[in-house]
N, C-alpha and C positions, 0 to 999 in steps of 0.2 A: 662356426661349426663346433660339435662337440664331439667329444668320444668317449666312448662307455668302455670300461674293463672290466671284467668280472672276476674276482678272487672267490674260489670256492675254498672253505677251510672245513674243519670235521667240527665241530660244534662254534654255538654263538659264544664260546669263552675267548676263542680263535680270533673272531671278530672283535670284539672288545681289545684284543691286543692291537690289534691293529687299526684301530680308531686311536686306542694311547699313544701309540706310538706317533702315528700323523701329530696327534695335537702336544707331542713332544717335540717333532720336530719343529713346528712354528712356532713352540714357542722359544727354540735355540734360531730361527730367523730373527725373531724379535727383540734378541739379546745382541744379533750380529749387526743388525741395523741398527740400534742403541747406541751401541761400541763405536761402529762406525761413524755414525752423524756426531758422536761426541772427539773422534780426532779430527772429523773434516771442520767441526767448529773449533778445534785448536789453531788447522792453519789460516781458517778464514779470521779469527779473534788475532795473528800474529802478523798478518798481511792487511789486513782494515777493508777485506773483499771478498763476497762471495762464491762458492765453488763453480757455479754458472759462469761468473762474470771472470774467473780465472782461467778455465778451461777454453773460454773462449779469446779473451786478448795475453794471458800473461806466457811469458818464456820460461824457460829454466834460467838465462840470465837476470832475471826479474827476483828471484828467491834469494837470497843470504845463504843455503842449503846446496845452492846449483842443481846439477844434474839428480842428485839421489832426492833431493825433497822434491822437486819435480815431479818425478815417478809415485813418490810416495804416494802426493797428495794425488796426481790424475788416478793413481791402483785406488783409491781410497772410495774417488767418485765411482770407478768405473765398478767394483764390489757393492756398494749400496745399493749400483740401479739393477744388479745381480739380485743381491737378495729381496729387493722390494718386488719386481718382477716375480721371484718363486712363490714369494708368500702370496702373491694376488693370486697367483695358479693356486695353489693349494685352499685358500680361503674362499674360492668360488667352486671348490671342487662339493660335491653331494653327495652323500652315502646313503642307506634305507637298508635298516637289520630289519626282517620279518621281523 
């Protein structure tokens, strides 16, 4: 299903900002998924395992870190699939300036 919004502005300069601004904000997703896949490949580089295969069998007793790298690393996965998710909405979204 899809859904159409309509933003009326007073001229197409209006529009223009807000086309920038969309393709500012993907591009600060782009930067936050970067960021992020480069710490989740710190823990996974530090533990010899990947974020899939930890989320699914490892504990916080399993970590050197305990409880807080635990959280770290699950907030880590759980932010990426955050922002990959928004970026897919917004990079399938469509716009048409007359």
């Amino acid at each position: 299903m899809s859904v159409h919004m309509v933003i009326e502005l007073r001229d197409r300069e209006g529009a223009q900002t807000v086309v920038q601004a969309l393709d500012a904000y993907k591009a600060r997703l782009r930067a936050g998924i970067a960021r992020t896949k480069q710490r989740l490949a710190a823990f996974e580089s530090r533990y010899g395992v990947d974020t899939a295969r930890f989320l699914l069998e490892m504990t916080a007793e399993d970590l050197t870190g305990g409880d807080l790298e635990y959280v770290e690393w699950a907030g880590e996965a759980r932010l990426l699939e955050g922002l990959e998710a928004e970026l897919r909405e917004l990079e399938h979204a469509r716009y048409h300036l007359p």
